[in-house]
Each structure stands twice: as C-alpha cells, then as structure tokens.
MIDO-550524 format. One line per field, with one value per residue: residue in one letter; y, x, z of N, C-alpha, C, O in turn. Coordinates in steps of 0.1 Angstrom, whole numbers, always signed. Each point is the difference from the previous one (the first is absolute). Example, Ala and Ser with C-alpha at 12.3 -4.5 7.8 and 13.67 -1.06 7.14 Angstrom:
BEGIN
type: (A_S) $
n_c2: (-57_+11) $
n_c1: (+132_-14) $
n_c3: (+78_-14) $
ca_c2: (+12_+11) $
ca_c1: (-9_+9) $
ca_c3: (+0_+0) $
c_c2: (+12_+11) $
c_c1: (+9_-8) $
c_c3: (+0_+8) $
o_c2: (+0_+11) $
o_c1: (+10_+5) $
o_c3: (+7_+1) $
This chain:
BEGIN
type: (X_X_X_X_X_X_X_X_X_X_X_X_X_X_X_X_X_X_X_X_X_X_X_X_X_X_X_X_X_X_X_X_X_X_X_X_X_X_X_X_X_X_X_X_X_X_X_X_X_X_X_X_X_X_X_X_X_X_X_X_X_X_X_X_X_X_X_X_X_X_X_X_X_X_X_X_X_X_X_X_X_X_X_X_X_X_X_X_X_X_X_X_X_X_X_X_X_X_X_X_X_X_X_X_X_X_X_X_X_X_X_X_X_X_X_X_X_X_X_X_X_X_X_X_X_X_X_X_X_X_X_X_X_X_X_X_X_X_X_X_X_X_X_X_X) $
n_c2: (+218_+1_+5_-2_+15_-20_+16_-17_+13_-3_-25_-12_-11_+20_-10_-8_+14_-14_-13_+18_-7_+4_-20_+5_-12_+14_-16_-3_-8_-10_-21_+4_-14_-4_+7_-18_-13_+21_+18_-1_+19_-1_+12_+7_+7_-18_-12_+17_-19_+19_-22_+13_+11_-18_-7_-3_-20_+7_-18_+21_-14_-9_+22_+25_+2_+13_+19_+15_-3_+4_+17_-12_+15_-13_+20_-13_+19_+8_-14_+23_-14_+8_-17_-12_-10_-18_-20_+19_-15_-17_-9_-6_+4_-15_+14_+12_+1_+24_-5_-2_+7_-17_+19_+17_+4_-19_-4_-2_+7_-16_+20_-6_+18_-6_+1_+15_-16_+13_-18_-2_-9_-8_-8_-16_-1_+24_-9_+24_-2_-15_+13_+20_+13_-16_-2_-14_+15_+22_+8_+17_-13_-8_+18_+7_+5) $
n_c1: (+1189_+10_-17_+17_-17_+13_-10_-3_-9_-10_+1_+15_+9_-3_+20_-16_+14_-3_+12_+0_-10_-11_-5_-24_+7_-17_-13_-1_-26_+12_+2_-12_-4_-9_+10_+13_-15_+13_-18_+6_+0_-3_+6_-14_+24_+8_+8_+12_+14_+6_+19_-5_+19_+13_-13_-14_-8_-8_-1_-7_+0_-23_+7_-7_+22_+14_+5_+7_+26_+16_-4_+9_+19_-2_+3_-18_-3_-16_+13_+9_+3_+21_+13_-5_-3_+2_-17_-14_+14_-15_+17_-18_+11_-10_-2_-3_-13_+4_-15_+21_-19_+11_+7_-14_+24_-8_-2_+5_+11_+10_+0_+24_-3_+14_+3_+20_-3_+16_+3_+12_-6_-13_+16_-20_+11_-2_-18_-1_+19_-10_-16_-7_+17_+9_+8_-9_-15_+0_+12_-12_-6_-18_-9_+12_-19) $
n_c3: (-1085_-15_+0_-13_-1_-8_-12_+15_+14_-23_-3_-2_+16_-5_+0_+20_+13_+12_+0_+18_+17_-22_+3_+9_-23_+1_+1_-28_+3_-17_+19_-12_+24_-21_+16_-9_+4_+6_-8_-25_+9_-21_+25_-17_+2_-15_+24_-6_+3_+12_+1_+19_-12_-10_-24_+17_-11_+20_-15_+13_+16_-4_+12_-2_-14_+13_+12_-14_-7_+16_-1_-18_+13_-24_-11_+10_-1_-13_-14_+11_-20_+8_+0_+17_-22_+6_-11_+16_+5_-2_+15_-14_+18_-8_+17_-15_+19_+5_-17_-15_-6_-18_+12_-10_-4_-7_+26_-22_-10_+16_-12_-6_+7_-14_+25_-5_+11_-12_-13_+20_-22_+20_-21_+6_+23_+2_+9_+2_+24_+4_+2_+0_-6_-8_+13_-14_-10_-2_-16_-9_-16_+15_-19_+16_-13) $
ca_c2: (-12_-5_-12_+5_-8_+3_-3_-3_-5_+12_-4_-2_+6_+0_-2_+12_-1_+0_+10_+7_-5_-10_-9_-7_+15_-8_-12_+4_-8_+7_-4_-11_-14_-9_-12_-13_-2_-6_+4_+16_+11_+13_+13_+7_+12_+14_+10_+1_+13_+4_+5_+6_-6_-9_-6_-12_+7_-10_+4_-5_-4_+7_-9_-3_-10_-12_-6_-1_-7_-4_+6_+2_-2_-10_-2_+15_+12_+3_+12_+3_+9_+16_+3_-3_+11_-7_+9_-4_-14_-4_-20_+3_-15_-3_-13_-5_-5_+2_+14_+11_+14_+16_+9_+9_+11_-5_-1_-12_+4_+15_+2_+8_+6_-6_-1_-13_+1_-8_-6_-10_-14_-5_-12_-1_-11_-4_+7_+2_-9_+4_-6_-7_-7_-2_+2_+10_-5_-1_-9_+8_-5_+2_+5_-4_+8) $
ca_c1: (+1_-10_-7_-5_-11_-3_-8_+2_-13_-8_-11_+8_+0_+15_-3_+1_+2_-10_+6_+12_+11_-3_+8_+2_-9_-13_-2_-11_+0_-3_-7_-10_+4_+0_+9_-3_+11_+15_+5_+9_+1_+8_-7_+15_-2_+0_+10_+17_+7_+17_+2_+8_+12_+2_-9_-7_-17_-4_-9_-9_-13_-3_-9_-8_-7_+10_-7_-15_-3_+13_+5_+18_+8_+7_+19_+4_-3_+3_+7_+3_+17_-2_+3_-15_-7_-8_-8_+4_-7_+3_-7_-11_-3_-11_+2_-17_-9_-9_+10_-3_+4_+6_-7_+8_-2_+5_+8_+2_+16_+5_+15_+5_+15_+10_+20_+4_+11_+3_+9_+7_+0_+16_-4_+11_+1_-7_-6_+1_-14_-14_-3_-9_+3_-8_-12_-15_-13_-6_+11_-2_-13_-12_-4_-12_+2) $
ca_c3: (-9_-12_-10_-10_-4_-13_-7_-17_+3_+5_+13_+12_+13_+3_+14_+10_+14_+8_+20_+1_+4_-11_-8_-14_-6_-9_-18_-2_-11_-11_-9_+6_-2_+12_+8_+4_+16_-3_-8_+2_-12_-2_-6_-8_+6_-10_+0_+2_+15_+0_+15_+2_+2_+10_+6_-8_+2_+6_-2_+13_-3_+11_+15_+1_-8_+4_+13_-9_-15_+0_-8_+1_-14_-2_+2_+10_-9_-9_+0_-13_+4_-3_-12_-8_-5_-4_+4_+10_+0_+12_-8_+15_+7_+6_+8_+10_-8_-10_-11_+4_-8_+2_-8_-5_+10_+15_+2_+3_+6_+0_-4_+8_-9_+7_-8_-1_-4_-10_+9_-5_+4_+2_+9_+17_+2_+12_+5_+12_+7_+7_+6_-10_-10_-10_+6_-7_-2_+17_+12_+11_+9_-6_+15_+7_+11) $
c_c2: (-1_-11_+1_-12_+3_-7_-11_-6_+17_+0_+2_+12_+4_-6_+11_-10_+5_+10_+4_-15_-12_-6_-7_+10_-14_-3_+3_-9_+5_-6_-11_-10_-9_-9_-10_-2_-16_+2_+10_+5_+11_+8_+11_+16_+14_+8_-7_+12_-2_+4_+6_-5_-10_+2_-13_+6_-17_-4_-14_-3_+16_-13_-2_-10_-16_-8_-1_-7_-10_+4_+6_-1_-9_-1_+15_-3_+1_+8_+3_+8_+10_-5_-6_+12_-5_+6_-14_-12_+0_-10_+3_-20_+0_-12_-1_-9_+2_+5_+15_+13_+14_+8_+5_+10_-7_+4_-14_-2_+14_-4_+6_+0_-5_+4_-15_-2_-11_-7_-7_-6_-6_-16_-1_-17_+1_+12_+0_-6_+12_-7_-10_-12_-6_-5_+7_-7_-5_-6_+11_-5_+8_+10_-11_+7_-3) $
c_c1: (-13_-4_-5_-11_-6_-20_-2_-15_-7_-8_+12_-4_+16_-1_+6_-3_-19_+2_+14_+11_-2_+15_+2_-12_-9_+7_-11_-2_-4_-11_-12_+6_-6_+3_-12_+5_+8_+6_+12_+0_+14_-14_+5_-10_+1_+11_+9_+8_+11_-2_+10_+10_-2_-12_-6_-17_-2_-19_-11_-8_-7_-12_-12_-7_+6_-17_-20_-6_+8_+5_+15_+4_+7_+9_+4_+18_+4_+14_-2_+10_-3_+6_-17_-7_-17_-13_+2_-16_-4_-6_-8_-8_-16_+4_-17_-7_-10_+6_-4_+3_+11_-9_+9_-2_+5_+13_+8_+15_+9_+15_+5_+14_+11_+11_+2_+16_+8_+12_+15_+2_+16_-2_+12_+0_-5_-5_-1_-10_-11_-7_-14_+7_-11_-16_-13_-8_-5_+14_-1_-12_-8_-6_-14_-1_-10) $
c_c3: (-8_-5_-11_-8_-13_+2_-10_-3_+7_+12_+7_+9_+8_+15_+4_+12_+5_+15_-5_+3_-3_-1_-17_-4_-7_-12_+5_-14_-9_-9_+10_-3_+14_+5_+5_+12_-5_-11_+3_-11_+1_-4_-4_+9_-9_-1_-2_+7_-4_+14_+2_+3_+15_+12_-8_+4_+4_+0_+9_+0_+8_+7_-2_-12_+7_+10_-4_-5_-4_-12_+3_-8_+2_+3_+9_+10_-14_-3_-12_-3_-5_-15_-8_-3_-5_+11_+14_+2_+14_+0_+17_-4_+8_+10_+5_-10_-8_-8_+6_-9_+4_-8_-8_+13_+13_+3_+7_+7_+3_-2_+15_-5_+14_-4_-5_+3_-3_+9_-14_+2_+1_+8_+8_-3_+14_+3_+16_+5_+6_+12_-7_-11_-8_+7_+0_+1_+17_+9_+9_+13_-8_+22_+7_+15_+15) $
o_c2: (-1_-8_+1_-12_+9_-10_+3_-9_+6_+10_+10_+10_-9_+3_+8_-10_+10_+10_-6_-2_-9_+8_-3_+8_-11_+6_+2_-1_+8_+5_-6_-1_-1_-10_+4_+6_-12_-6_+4_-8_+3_-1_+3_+1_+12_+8_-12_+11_-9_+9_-3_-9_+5_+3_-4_+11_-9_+7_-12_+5_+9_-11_-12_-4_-11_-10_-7_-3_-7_-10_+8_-6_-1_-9_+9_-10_-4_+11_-6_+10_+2_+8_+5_+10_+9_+9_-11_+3_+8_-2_+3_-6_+9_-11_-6_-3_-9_+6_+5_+1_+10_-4_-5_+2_+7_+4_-3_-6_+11_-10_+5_-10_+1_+2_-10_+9_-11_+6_-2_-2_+1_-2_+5_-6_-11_+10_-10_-3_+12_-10_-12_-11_+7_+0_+10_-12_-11_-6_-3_+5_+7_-4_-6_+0_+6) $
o_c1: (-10_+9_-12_+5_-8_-1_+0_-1_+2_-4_-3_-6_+7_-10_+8_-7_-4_-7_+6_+9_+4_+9_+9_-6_+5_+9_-5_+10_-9_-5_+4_+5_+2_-4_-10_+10_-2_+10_+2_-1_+6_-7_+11_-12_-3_+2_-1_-3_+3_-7_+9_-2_-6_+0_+4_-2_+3_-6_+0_-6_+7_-5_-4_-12_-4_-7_-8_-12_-4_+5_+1_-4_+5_+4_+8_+5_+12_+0_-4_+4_-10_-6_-3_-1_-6_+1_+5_-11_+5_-10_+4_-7_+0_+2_-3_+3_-6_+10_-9_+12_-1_-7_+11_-10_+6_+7_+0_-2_-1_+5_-8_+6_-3_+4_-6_+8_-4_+3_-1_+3_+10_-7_+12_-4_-1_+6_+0_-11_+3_+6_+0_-5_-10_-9_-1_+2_-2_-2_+6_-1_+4_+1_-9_+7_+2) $
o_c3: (+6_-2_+1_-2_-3_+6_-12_-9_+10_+6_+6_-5_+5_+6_-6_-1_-6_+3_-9_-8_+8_-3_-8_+6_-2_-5_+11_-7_+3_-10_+10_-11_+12_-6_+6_+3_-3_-3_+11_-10_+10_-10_+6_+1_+3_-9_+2_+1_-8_+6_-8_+8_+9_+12_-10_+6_-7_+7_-3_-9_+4_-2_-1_+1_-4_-3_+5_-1_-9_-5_+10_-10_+11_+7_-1_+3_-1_+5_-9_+7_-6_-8_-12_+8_-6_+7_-1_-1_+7_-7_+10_-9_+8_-5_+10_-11_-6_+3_+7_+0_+7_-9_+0_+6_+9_-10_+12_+10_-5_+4_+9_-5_+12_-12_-1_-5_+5_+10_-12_+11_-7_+11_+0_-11_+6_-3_+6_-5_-1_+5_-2_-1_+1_-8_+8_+5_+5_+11_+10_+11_-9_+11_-5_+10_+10) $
C-alpha cells in the first residue's frame, strides 16, 4: 500500500516512520511560530497526500512534545479524508506556561494511516438491550488499589 506525497513547499520534509514497527510516520514544520501558553496555531507542513483506497490519515499529537512542553494537537486526533488534496495543517495548542517555539524542521505530529469503513445508516425505533445500557462517564468505578 502507498502513500503518495505531493511537495508543495521546497522546505517540506516527506514523512518517514523513525523504527521498523512505527505507527505513525513524522509531521514535520515548515515554518517557525511561536505558541503563547493557551495559544493554537495551524502549523502548515508543506505536503499534500493521496491515501490509499478505504483509508482516512489520523493526525497525533506526539509524546514527547505532549509530557515536555505540553504541547498537543487541538482536535486530536485530526482526520483527514482520502478525497482532501490540499496542503496538510496541524492546529498545535500550548497548554503550559511558558511559550514555546516551533522550529522550521521540527517534528511536531505524527500521521497514521487507518481503515475505514463505511456503514448504513438505518433508523430504528429501538435499539438492543445491554448490560451497560446507557450508562458512562465512570459508571464503571474509578481503580483503587
């Protein structure tokens, strides 16, 4: 399966996987910005992609800017449909308190390519019981060990 990666920024960096058994491949920033704490930016990556049939590009924060810097992606995960041809964004949120610099060259998010699959929509007038039933937001308990 392929990922095809248009260029649209001479500075871009194609992502590439870091280790053999990598999930997500590097974003990489095309441009210097610097985040305010509690600011967000769209940082622009230079590329545009064509994903391979009945997939989506899911776009991550990474860890080590998450646990460092607090640095994350806004609307993680980001999607992106295989029909978008446009160049690829990522809205990067400062939750700390000091500012902080993206570089040109950073690696600031990772893409990860996903199935997808598609469903029909069909309404009901009832839906099957469960044991859980509508029931969330900790109605499982909380661990204590």
């Amino acid at each position: 399966m392929k990922l095809k990666v248009l260029k649209l920024n001479p500075e871009a960096i194609i992502p590439q996987y870091q280790h053999q058994d990598d999930s997500g491949l590097d974003l990489i920033s095309t441009e210097a910005v610097e985040l305010q704490p509690g600011d967000s930016q769209l940082i622009p990556t230079g590329i545009a992609i064509e994903l391979p049939p009945n997939t989506e590009a899911q776009i991550r924060p990474r860890s080590g800017l998450a646990l460092q810097h607090q640095i994350t992606v806004l609307n993680t995960p980001g999607t992106i449909d295989r029909s978008f041809r446009g160049e690829i964004g990522v809205i990067l949120i400062n939750h700390g308190k000091d500012n902080f610099q993206v570089t040109q060259g950073m690696k600031i998010a990772q893409i990860v390519i996903a199935p997808v699959i598609r469903v029909e929509v069909e309404e009901t007038q009832k839906l099957t019981q469960t044991s859980r039933a509508a029931n969330g937001f900790g109605s499982t308990g909380y661990y204590s060990p």
